[in-house]
Each structure stands twice: as structure tokens, then as C-alpha cells.
N, C-alpha and C positions, 0 to 999 in steps of 0.2 A: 658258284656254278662253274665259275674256268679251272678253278681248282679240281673239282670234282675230273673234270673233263680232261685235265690233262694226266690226273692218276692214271684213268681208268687206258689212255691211248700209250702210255708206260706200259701200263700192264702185257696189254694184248700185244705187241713190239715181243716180249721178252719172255713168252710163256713159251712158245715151241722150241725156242733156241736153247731154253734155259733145261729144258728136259733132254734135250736129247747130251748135252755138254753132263746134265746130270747123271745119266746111266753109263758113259764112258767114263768119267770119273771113279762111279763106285764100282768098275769092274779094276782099275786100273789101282786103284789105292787096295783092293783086298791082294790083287798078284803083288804090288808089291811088299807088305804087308809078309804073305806067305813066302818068301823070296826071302826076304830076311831075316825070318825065323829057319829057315832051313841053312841058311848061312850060319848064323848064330852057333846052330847044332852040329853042324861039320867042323867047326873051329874048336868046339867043345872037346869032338871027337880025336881033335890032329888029323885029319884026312884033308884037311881045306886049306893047303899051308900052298901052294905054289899059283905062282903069280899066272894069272891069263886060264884062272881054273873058272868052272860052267857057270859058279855062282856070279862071278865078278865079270863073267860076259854079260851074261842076263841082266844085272845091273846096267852094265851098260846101257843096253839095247835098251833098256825101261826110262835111262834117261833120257834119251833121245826119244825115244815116243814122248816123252811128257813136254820135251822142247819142242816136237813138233806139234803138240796139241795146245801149245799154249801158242805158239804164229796162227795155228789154226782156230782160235777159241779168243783170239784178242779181243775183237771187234762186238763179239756178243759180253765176254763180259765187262768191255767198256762200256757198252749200251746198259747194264747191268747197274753200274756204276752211279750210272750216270740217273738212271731213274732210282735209283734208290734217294740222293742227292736232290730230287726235285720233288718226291716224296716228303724229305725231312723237312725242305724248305716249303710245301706247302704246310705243312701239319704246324709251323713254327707261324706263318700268314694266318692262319685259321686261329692261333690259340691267340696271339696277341695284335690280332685286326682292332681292336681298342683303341692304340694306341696310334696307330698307321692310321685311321679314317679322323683320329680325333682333332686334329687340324683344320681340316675341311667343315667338318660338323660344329666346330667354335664358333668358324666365321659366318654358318648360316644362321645358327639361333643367335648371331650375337645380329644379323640382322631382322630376324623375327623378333627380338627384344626380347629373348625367352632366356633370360641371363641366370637364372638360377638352376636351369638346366646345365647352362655354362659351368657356373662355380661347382656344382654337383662332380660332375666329369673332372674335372680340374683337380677336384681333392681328391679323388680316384686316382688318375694316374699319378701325381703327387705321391700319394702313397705305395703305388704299385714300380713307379719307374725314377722316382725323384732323387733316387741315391744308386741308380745302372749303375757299371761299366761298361754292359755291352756298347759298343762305339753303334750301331745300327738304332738302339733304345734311345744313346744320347742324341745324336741326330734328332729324332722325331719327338723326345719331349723337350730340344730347346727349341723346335718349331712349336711347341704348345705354350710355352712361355712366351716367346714371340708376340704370339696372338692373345695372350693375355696382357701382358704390359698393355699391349694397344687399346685392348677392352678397359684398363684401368684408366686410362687416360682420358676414353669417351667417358667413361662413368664422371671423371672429374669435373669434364667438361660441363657433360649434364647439368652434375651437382652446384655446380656456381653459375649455372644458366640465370640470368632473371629475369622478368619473375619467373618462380617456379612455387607450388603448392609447398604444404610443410610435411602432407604425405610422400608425396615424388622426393622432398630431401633426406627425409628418411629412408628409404626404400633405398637410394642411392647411397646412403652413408654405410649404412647395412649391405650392400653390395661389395662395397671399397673395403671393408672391415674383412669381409666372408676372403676376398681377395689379400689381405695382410698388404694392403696399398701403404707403401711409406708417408712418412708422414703424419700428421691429423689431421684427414679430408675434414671431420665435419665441422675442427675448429674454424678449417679455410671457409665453412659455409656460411658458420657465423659472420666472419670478415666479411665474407661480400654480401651476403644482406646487411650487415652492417652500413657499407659503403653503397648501396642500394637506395635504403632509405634514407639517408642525408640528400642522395642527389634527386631520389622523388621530389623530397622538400623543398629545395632550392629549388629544382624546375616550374615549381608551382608556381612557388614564390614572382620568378622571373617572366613568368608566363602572365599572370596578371598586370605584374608591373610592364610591362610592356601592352597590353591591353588597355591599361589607362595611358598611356604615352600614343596610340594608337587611337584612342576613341576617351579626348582627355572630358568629354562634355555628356559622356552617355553613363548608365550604369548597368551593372551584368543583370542576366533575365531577372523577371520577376521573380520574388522571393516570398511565396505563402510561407507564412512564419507558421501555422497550424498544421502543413498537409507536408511543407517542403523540408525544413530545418528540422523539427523534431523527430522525426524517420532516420533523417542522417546520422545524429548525434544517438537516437536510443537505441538504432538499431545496433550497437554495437553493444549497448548495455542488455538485450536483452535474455542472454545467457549468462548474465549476476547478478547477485543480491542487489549488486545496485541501481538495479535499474528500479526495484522498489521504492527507493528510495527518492532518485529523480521523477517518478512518474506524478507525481505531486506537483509537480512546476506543468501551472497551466497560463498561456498566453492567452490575452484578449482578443476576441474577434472585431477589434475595432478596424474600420474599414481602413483609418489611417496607417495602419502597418503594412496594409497589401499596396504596397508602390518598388518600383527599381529598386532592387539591392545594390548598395554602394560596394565599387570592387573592394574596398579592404574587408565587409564582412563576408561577402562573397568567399574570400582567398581562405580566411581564419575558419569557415563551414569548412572549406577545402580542403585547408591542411588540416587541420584538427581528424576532417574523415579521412585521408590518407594517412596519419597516425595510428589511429585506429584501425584501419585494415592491415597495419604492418606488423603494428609493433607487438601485439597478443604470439602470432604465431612466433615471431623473432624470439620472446620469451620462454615460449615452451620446447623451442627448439634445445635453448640452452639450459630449461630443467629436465629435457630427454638428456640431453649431454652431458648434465650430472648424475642424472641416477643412470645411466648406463644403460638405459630402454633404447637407445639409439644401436645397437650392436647385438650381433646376433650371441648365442649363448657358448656357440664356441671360442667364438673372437673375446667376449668376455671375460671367459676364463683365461685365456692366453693374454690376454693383451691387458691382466685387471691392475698390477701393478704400476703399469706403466702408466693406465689413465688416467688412473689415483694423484700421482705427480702430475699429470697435466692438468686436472680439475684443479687442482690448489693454485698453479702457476696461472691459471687462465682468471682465477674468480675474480681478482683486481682489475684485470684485462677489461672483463666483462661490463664490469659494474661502469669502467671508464665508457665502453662506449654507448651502454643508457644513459648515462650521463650525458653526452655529446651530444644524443639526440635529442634529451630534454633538453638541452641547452640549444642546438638550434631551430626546436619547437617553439622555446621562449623568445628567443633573442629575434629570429623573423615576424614574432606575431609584433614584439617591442616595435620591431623596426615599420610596421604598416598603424600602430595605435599609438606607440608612446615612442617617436622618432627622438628625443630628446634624452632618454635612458638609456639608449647606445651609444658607445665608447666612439669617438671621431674613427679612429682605425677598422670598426666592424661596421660603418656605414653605406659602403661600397657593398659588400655580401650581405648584410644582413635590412639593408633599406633602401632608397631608391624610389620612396614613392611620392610623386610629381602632384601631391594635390594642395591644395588651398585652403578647404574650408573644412571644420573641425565637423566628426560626427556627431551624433543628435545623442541625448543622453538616452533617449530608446532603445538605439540601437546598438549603443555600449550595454546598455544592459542587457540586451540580447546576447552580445558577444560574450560580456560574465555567464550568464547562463548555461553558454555553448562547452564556453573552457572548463566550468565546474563540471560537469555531466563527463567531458574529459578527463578529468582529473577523478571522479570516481571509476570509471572506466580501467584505470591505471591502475587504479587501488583494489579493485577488484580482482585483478591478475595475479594480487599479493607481492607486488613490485613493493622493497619498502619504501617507508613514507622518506630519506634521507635522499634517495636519489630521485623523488619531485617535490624536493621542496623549493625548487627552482620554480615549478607552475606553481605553489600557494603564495609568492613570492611577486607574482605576475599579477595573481587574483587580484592581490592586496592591492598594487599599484594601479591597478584596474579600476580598480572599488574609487580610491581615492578619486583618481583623474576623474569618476564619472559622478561624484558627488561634485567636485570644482565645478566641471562642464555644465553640469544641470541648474547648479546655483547661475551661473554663467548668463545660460539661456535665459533663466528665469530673471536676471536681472534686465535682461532685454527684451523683457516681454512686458517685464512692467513699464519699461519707457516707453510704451507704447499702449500703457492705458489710457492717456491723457486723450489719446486722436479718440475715444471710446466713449468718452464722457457726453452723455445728453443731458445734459442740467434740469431731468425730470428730477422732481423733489417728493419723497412720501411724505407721510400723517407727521412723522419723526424730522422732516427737516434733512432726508438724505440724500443724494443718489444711491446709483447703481456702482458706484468706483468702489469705496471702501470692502464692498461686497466681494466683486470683482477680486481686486487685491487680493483678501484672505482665499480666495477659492482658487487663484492661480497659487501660491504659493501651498495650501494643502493638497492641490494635484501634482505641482512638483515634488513636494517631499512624498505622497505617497507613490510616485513615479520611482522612487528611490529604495521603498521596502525592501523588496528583493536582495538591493544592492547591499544595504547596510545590514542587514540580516546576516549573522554569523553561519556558516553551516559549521559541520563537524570538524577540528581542525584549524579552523580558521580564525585570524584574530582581527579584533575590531577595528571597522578604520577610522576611530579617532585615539588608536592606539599612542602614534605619536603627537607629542607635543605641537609642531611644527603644523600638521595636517590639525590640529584642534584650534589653532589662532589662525589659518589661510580659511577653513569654515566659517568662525566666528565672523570675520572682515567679512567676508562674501556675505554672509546672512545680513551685516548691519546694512553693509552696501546697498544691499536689496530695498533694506527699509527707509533709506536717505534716499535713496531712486524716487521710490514715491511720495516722499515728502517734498522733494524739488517737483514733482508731477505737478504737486498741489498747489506749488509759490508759482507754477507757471501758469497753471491755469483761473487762479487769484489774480493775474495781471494781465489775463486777455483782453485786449481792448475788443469795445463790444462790437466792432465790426468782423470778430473772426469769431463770434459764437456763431456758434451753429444749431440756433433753434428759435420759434416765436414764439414761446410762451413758457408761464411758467406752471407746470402742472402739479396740481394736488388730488391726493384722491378725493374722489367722490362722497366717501365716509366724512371727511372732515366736517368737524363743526363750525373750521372758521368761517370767516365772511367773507374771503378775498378771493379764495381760492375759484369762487365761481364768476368773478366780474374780471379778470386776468386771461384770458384764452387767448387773446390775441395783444400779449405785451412784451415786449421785448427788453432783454435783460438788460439791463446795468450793470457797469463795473461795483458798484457798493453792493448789486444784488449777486453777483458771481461771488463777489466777498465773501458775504456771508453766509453760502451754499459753502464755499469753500471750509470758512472757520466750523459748520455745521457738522462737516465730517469729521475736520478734524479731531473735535468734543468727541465725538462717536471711535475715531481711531484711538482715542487715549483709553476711555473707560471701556472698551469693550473689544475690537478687532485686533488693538496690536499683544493683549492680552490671552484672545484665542489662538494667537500666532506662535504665541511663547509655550502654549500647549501641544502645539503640531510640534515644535520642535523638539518638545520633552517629551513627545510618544514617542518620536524616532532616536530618541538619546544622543541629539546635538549637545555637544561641549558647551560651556560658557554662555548660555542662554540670560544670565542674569546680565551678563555685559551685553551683550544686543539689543535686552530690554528696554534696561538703561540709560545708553546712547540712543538708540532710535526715540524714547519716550523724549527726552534731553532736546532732541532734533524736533521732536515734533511741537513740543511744547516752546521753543522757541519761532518758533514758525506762526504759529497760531498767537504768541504772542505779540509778534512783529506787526500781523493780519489786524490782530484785534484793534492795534494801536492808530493803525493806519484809517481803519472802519470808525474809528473815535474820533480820529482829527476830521475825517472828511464830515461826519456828522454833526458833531458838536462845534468846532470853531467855526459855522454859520453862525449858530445861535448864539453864542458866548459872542461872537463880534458884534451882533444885530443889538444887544443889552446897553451898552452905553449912549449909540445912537439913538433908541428910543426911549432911554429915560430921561434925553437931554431935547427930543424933538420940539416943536417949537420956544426955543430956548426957555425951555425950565429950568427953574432956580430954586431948590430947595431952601432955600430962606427967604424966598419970597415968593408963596404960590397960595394957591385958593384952599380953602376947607375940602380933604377929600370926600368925591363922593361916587367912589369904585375902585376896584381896579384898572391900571389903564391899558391902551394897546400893547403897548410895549411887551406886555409880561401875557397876555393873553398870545399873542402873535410866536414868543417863544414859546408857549405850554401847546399851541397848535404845531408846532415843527419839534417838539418833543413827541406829540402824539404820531405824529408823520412819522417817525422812524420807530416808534412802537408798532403801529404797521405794519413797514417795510418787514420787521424781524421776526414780528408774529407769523409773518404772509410766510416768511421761509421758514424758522424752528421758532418754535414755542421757547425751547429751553434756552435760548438764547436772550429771550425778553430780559430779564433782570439782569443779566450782566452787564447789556449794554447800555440799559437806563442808566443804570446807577453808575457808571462813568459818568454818562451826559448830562447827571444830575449834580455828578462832585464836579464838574468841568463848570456849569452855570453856575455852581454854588461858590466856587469859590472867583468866580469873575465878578458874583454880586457884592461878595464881600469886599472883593477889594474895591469896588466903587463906592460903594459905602465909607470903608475908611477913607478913602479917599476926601471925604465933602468936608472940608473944615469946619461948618457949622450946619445946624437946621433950624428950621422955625417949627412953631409946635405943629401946625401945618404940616409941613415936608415931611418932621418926624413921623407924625401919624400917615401919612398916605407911604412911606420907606416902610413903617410897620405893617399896616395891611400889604403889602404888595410881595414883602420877606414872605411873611405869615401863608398867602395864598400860596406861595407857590413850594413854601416847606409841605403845609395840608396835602397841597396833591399830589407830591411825590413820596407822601410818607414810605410809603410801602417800598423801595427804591433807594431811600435812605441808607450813607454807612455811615460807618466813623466818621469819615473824612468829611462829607459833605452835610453831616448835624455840627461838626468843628466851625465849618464855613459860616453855615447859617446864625448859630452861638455867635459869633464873628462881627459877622454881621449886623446882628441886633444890639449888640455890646455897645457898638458904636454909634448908636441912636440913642436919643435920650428919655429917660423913663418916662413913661405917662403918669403926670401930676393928679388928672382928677378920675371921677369913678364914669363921668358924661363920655370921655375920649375912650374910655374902656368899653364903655356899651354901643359907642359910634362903630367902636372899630369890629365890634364883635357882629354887630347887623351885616356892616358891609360887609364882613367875613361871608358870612352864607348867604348873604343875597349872590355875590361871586359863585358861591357854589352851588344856588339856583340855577341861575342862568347858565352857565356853562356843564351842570351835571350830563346833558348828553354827550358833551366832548370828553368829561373824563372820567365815563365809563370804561373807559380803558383799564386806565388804571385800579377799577373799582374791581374788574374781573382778575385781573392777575394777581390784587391780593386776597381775590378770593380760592383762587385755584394756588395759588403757594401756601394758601391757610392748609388744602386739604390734602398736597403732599407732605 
């Protein structure tokens, strides 16, 4: 519009002046014109030869009017000039106003963020003025460079903002390209997300560690393992295959999991999900940046050789710093789980955590879980498998530690079966322990599935040797825990049991079990509950144990066997020996005394006519611990007779030899009295104690007539008359050994 407006006030200035100068001119150019044509012809002629002749006055006279029209005409046709000149220089504003406004107009869309507007005009005048010499062009297109460097530089800024989206860094990269920004912005962009995510990581890291320095007695909020952790960890899987894969891992809703999350798995959820938020986009950034989708199609072309070199130069680059971050992925989770697999030098950065007490194998296996689900995650991105195999490496150690930890626990949970033990007894002569035992130890190993459970990739952990004998020890360990359980609670003195009776079911057929409710146990009677299981530990419990271990493909299970059976069978043997001496040397002492009480003399005694106390008083305290054995396990009964029988037996014998002589008297009443009490232990009878008895009678002297044969043979069952109620005992246990 000023342009316009100052044409048109040029104009009207120089219209009236310019006409009237006009028709004086063209009257003034035809005279003279005509003037010199007529001169011309007089000269032609020879007529026009002397000086100061009419022609060369007129001329004169003509020049001076022209010098006086031109003092008189200056000022119009400077005005004349002068708009013409202000004319030219508008029409030159009007044609290349582009360039003049394009200054101003950079800096406003470059604050409306309208930047593609920007680089548009840019490559415009670029083209139109980028190789001027006008000095007025150069001026105002290196104002436009000006404000583009500056633009370049916001852009940069932008681009290394963090965080920033992986759209916005594209959009930015693609800016800086469109702009031929030196350099390679987007490798810088990689760099600092690079240096981005290392220092998320630590901060996390420190941020916790300083939360347990700060509150070392509390632990971070609750942690729903159903509602809280598995959202975190899948929700990142759930744009890849793999998440098909993990969706398969399902946690228990046992109430025992819903308690305070300990800050180290807190931090490992943490990091693991700021991994995950980071590192996808970080990777696609840099497969935009190889295939060349980061840049626009012009830049592309222009710039295709050059990137070609830089992609090659970069890819070791690159690969290093995935590397980096698996590694301080790894190395911080080492430093909060497995402190002791960090180098002394990377303790200070990569550990620091101030706690006491080891985690629980639950929630190692939780944290397996967490890191697998990670690790697929990774894998999904088509990250190759050589730059994490730093996390399968982690796993593994993982795995191990929380097989050691669990055996660990479980070794101290059985020292604590012992406080557990109620000396109720079943039908079988048990408790509740041996039970117990096998059922803690198949909830720990099946606590462990998961753990030992190979996924894809992953190798076993009793891979190594070393981890296959620290298992094996720990397993035996476990099983020598409970066999000292069992030597300790064999020697409770009976003022720490903790109960008043000894209970039998209801079903039983025995006799005792109902007239016992209110009897308090004995050390002989804890014994023998004790030896009772052990019987049961041998042929059956540590047998199903060696099964749990060979479903889960424990190592060297045959040495654990072995040694624990080894242990246990020594134990029970020590028990047994001990239950034998307290029982049996009554009776074996009480034998000499009473075959000698009122000083009898087998060479000089009466015609027998019985058996006497002596031997019936032993067969009563024989049957007394038949009893006691029966009352607790049945199957016990024969073992322990027939000790207490090779124990009497050969105490009798050697009194026997002992006697240097007999009268036929002594001899026969030494016969009957052998005889009775071989009959009623028959059943009870071994090697050792039919040796004794043979022994024994060896040493008496034969019956001479057929009278002491049929004496001896009456009193025989008359003894067995009279006393058949007392050893009915024995009559039923070899009736029930007949019919197993």
C-alpha cells in the first residue's frame, strides 16, 4: 500500500510539468532539425562559406535557447528523475519482498513452533539468493542464516532435552537434517539418552539405598504380587510375542505374599520397569538411524554416503553402549541381591545396601520371575541374545543363590520341628514329626519349581559341578538337622515334655491304649516313640524324600540317601541300645539274686516242685516291657524282646556255667526253670539266645531215668497252667507274626 501511494503522488508532481517541457521540446528539436538540414544544403551549394552567415547565427541563438531551457527545466526534470528512481526502487521491494520480510517471519514461526514453515522458506531463498552478489541480497540473506543457525541450535537443544518422546526426537532429527545442521545430531541423541538412562538407573538405585538408610526398620508400600507386579513387568510385554509366553506364570493368592515389600525387590520392580520404559524406544531410535527413516528424503539423498560411513563407524559404538546398560542393569541388581559378586572397586557405585537379613526364597523367586519376563522383553525388541547374555548370566546366579537360600531356610525350619512335636502316637506307633518333616521339605522343593525350571535359553542350575556338591551338603544337612531333632528329643527329660498322655486312636485293638489318658510319659517311653519313627524314617519318609528330590533333578541324590540313612541308622542304633540296657540289665541283674535267695545250693536242694519266683518275677518284667512297646508300636515288639531275651539268655548261661557241680535235684529244677523260660520266649528266639540256652543246658547233667523225664515234663505245663494268662502275650505276637 505505501508503495502504491507513493507511485501514484510521483505521478501527479510530474504530469503538468512534464507536458508542457514536452511540447517545447518537440517544437524546438524539429527547428533545429530544419536548421541543419538547410545548412547542410547551403554548404552543398558553396553559398554558406562565410563566417557569422544566418545559418550559424540561428544556430547560435538555438543554443542558447536550449541552455536557457535547460536552467529553466532543471528542477522538473530532476523531479522527473528522481520519481522515476523511486519507481524502479519500488517495483525491485515489490518483486523481491520475500526476502526483506523473510527475517522477521523465521523469528515468528520459529516462535509459533511452525518450523517446517521455516525450513520451507529457507530452501526458497537458498535457492533464489544463496549464491547473490547483489551487496543489498547479501545483507539480508545472511540475516536469514543468522536466524537459522539460531533455529539450529534451539532444535539441538530440543533434541538432547530429556526426557523427551521418540516422536518429538525424530521430528527434531528430521528438522536438523532438512536444515544440513553439522554434525550428526541424531547420533548426539543417541549419546544422551544414552547418558540419560545410566543416570535414571543409578538414581533409582541411590534413591532406595538411601530410603533403607533413612527408614532402615520399615519396608516400601505394599506389594500385591497379583494386581501390583504383574502389570508392571507385563505391561511392557504386551506388544510381543512374548508376552504369550510369560502369561503362563501365575502367582499364588496365598495371603502370605500380601505383606511390606522389601526395598531391594521394591528397587529390582523399579529398575527393571524404568529399563523397560527406556530402552525399546532407545533401540528403535537407533534402527530409525540405520535404515535412514530418521531423515527426510531430501537429506537422504544428499547426505546418503556420508551416513553410510557413519552407520558402520557407529555400530561397535552402539552395541557398546547396550552393553553398558545391560551391564549396569546387572551389576546394580548384583549389588542389592548377590553383594558378594561385585568386584571390591564397583562397590561404592554399584552397592551400598545397609541390610542384615537375607531375602526369603519367595521372594528371590519372585525377583527370578520379574528379571525373566525382562529378559524376554529384550528379546522381543530382537536385541541379540550376545549383548544380554549378561542378564542369563544373572538369572543363573540367581537360580543358584535361591536354591542355597531355600535349602538354608528349610534347614531352619526343621530345627524347629522339635518345639512342634506332641507325642500323640497313631495305630502305627507315630507322630506328627516324620510327617511334618517330608511335607516341609516337598513344599520347599516345590517352592523351588519355577526356579529350577529351565526356560528357553537357559541353562541348568546344577550345571556346575561346585553348585551340584554345595546342593548335595545342604540336602544331607537338612537331613542330619532332623536326625539330631530326634537324639534331642530321645533325651528330654520328662519334666520338659509337654503333654499328659499318651494317645492312641480309638480304632485300636490294643488294651492300653484305653486305660492311659492320663499317664505321663517316660524317658524309656519318649525312646521309644522316638526309635518308632525312626523305623518309619528308614522304610518309608526318607525314601519319598529321595523321590521329591529326583522330580526336581537334584544332583547326587544317592549320596544324600546314603549318608542320611547312614545317620539315621546309627542313631536308632545308639537309641535302640540304650532302650536295651535300661530295660534289660534290671532283669539280667535281678537273675542271680534270685536263683541264689535264700541261700540255695544247687547241690543241696529239695526235689523240684515248680518253677520258682525268681524266673517267673523275670518273665513278669519281660512281659512289662512287652507292654510298654506294644502300648507304643506294635512293630517294635520283636525287636526288642529278642534282645531282652539274648540278654537273659545268655546271663543264664553263664550262671549255669558258672556252678561247678549239681545234685540230680538242682540239675532237674536248673532244667525245668531253662526249659520254661526257652518255651515261652520261643517265638522271640535268635541265634544268639537258642546258643545261650544250648549253653546252658550243656552244662547240666543229663537226666539218668525216664521218672525225672515225666517229673520234669508235668511241671513243665503245669508252669504253663498257671501262668497262661500272663503269657498270653506272647502267644498273640506269634500269632500275629505267623500271619504277616
Amino acid at each position: 500500500m505505501a508503495v502504491t501511494h507513493l507511485k501514484r503522488q510521483a505521478n501527479k508532481k510530474s504530469e503538468g510539468s512534464l507536458a508542457y517541457v514536452k511540447g517545447g521540446l518537440s517544437t524546438f528539436f524539429e527547428a533545429q532539425d530544419a536548421l541543419s538540414a538547410i545548412h547542410q544544403k547551403l554548404e552543398a551549394d558553396g553559398t554558406e562559406k562565410v563566417e557569422g552567415s544566418m545559418t550559424q547565427k540561428l544556430e547560435n541563438v538555438l543554443n542558447r535557447a536550449s541552455n536557457t531551457a535547460d536552467t529553466l527545466f532543471q528542477e522538473v526534470l530532476g523531479r522527473k528523475d528522481k520519481a522515476d528512481s523511486t519507481r524502479n526502487a519500488l517495483n525491485v521491494l515489490q518483486r523481491f519482498k520475500f526476502l526483506f520480510n523473510l527475517p522477521l517471519n523465521i523469528e515468528r514461526n520459529i516462535q509459533k513452533g511452525d518450523y517446517d514453515v521455516v525450513i520451507n522458506d529457507y530452501e526458497k531463498a537458498k535457492s533464489l539468493f544463496g549464491k547473490t552478489e547483489v551487496r543489498v541480497f547479501k545483507k539480508y540473506y545472511a540475516e536469514v542464516e543468522t536466524r537459522i543457525e539460531a533455529l539450529r541450535k534451539l532444535l539441538l537443544d530440543k533434541l538432547l532435552e530429556t526426557p523427551s518422546t521418540l516422536h518429538d526426537q525424530k521430528r527434531y532429527i528430521r528438522y536438523l537434517s532438512d536444515l544440513h545442521s553439522p554434525g550428526d545430531p541424531a547420533w548426539q541423541c543417541i549419546g544422551a539418552q544414552h547418558r540419560w538412562i545410566l543416570q535414571l538407573m543409578h538414581s533409582c538405585k541411590e534413591g532406595y539405598v538411601q530410603d533403607v538408610k533413612d527408614t532402615p526398620g520399615l519396608h516400601s508400600p505394599m506389594l500385591d504380587l497379583d494386581n501390583d507386579v504383574r502389570p508392571l513387568v507385563l505391561g511392557h510385554l504386551s506388544q510381543t510375542a512374548s508376552l504369550k509366553r510369560g502369561s503362563s506364570f501365575q502367582l499364588g493368592r496365598d495371603d502370605t505374599w500380601r505383606y511390606k515389600t522389601p526395598h531391594r525387590v521394591a528397587f529390582v520392580e523399579k529398575l527393571t520397569k524404568l529399563v523397560l520404559s527406556q530402552l525399546p524406544n532407545f533401540w528403535k531410535l537407533w534402527i530409525s538411524y540405520v535404515n535412514g527413516s530418521l531423515f527426510s528424503e531430501t537429506a537422504e539423498k544428499s547426505g546418503h554416503i556420508e551416513r553410510s560411513k557413519n552407520v558402520r563407524q557407529r555400530q561397535n559404538d552402539f552395541k557398546k553402549m547396550i552393553q553398558e546398560v545391560m551391564h549396569c542393569l546387572v551389576k546394580l541388581i548384583r549389588g542389592a541381591l548377590l553383594p558378594l559378586s561385585i568386584p571390591e572397586g564397583g562397590v561404592r557405585q554399584y552397592g551400598g545396601w545397609e541390610v542384615k537379613s537375607e531375602l526369603s526364597g519367595q521372594w528371590l523367586t519372585h525377583v527370578i520371575q520379574t528379571i525373566r519376563l525382562t529378559y524376554e522383553s529384550l528379546t522381543a525388541l530382537e536385541i541379540p541374545n550376545d549383548m544380554l547374555q549378561t542378564i542369563q548370566d544373572l538369572i543363573l546366579d540367581l537360580r543358584v543363590h535361591c536354591v542355597m537360600v531355600t535349602l538354608q531356610h528349610t534347614a531352619e525350619e526343621i530345627k524347629r520341628l522339635a518345639e512342634k512335636e506332641d507325642w500323640i502316637v497313631d495305630n502305627e506307633g507315630l507322630t506328627s514329626l516324620p510327617c511334618q518333616f517330608e511335607q516341609c521339605i516337598a513344599h520347599s522343593l516345590q517352592s523351588l519349581k519355577g526356579v529350577l525350571d529351565c526356560k528357553p535359553g537357559e541353562a541348568s542350575v546344577f550345571q556346575q559341578p561346585k553348585t551340584q556338591e554345595e546342593v548335595c551338603q545342604l540336602s544331607i544337612n537338612i537331613m542330619q538337622i532332623f536326625i539330631y531333632c530326634l537324639e534331642q528329643l530321645s533325651s528330654k527329660p520328662d519334666a520338659d515334655v509337654d503333654t499328659t498322655h499318651v494317645s492312641v486312636d480309638v480304632s485300636s485293638p490294643d488294651l492300653f491304649g484305653s486305660i492311659h489318658e492320663d499317664f505321663n510319659l517316660t524317658s524309656e517311653q519318649q525312646l521309644l516313640i522316638v526309635l518308632s519313627n525312626c523305623c518309619y524314617l528308614e522304610h518309608h519318609t526318607f525314601l519319598n524324600i529321595a523321590e521329591h528330590f529326583e522330580k526336581h533333578n537334584f544332583q547326587g541324590i544317592e549320596k544324600i540317601t546314603q549318608v542320611s540313612m547312614a545317620s539315621l541308622k546309627e542313631l536308632d542304633q545308639r537309641l535302640f541300645e540304650n532302650y536295651i540296657e535300661m530295660k534289660a540289665d534290671p532283669i539280667v541283674g535281678s537273675l542271680e539274686p534270685g536263683i541264689y535267695a535264700g541261700y540255695f545250693d544247687w547241690k543241696d536242694c529239695l526235689p523240684p516242685t515248680g518253677v520258682r519266683n525268681y524266673l517267673k518275677e523275670a518273665l513278669v518284667n519281660i512281659i512289662a516291657v512287652h507292654a510298654e512297646v506294644f502300648t507304643i508300636s506294635k512293630e517294635l515288639v520283636p525287636r526288642v524282646l529278642s534282645k531282652v531275651v539274648e540278654a537273659v539268655s545268655e546271663e543264664l548261661s553263664r550262671l549255669m556255667q558258672c556252678v561247678s557241680s549239681f545234685s540230680k535235684n538242682g540239675a532237674l529244677q536248673a532244667r525245668l526253670e531253662i526249659c520254661a523260660l526257652r518255651d515261652t520266649v520261643a517265638v522271640h528266639l535268635t541265634p544268639e539266645s537258642k546258643s545261650s540256652f544250648k549253653q546252658a543246658l550243656e552244662a547240666l547233667p543229663q537226666l539218668s531215668s525216664g521218672a525225672d523225664k515225666k517229673l520234669l515234663e508235668e511241671l513243665l505245663n503245669k508252669f504253663k497252667s498257671t501262668m497262661h494268662l500272663q503269657l498270653t502275650c506272647f502267644q498273640a505276637v506269634s500269632s500275629t507274626m505267623m500271619k504277616t
